[in-house]
N, C-alpha and C positions, 0 to 999 in steps of 0.2 A: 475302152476309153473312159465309161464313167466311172468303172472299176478302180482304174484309176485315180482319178479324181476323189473318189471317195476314201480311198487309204490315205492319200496326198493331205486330205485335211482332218484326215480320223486320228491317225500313226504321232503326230505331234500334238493334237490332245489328250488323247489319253496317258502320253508321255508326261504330260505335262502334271495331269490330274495325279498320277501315279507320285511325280516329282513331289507333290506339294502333300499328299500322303506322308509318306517318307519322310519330310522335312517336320510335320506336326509330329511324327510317332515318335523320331528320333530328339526332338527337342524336348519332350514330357520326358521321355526316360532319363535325358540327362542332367532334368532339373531334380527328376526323383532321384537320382543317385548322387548328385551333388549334394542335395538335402539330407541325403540319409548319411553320408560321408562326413556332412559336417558337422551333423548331431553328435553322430557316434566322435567326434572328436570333441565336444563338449562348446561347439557355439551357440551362440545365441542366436536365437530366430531373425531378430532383428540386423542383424552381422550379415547371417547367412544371406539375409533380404538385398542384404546393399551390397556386397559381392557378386552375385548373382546380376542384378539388373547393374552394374560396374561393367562385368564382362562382358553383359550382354549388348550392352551402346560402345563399348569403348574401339570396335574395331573403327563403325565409322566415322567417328568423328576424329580418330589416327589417320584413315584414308586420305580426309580431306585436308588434312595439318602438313600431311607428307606430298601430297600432289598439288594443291595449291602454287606452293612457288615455284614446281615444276612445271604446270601449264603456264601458270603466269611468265617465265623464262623463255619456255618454247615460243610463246603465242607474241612474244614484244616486251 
């Protein structure tokens, strides 16, 4: 029984911890490869800078552009 208990709150943290691993490692390598892509095509630092932090916001504030009128719709 405590045996239990103790995976029951172990098993989705270190899921978790593992998650948020994953999420830092894969994020550095895809800003190092982006970086190194866009050199090698001859941008500028500055270019590459505002691209980069562009894609990086632009899903959510597309999210909320796109579901907005949709909850607002639903909800009244």
């Amino acid at each position: 029984m405590v045996f239990e208990v103790i995976v029951a709150i172990l098993v989705p943290i270190l899921v978790l911890i593992g998650g948020l691993v994953l999420l830092v490692f894969s994020s550095d390598t895809a800003v190092e490869h982006s970086v190194s892509i866009a050199s090698a095509l001859g941008a500028s630092p500055l270019i590459i800078g505002i691209v980069l932090v562009s894609l990086g916001t632009e899903s959510s504030s597309e999210n909320h552009c796109t579901h907005c009128p949709i909850a607002h719709a639903f909800l009244g």
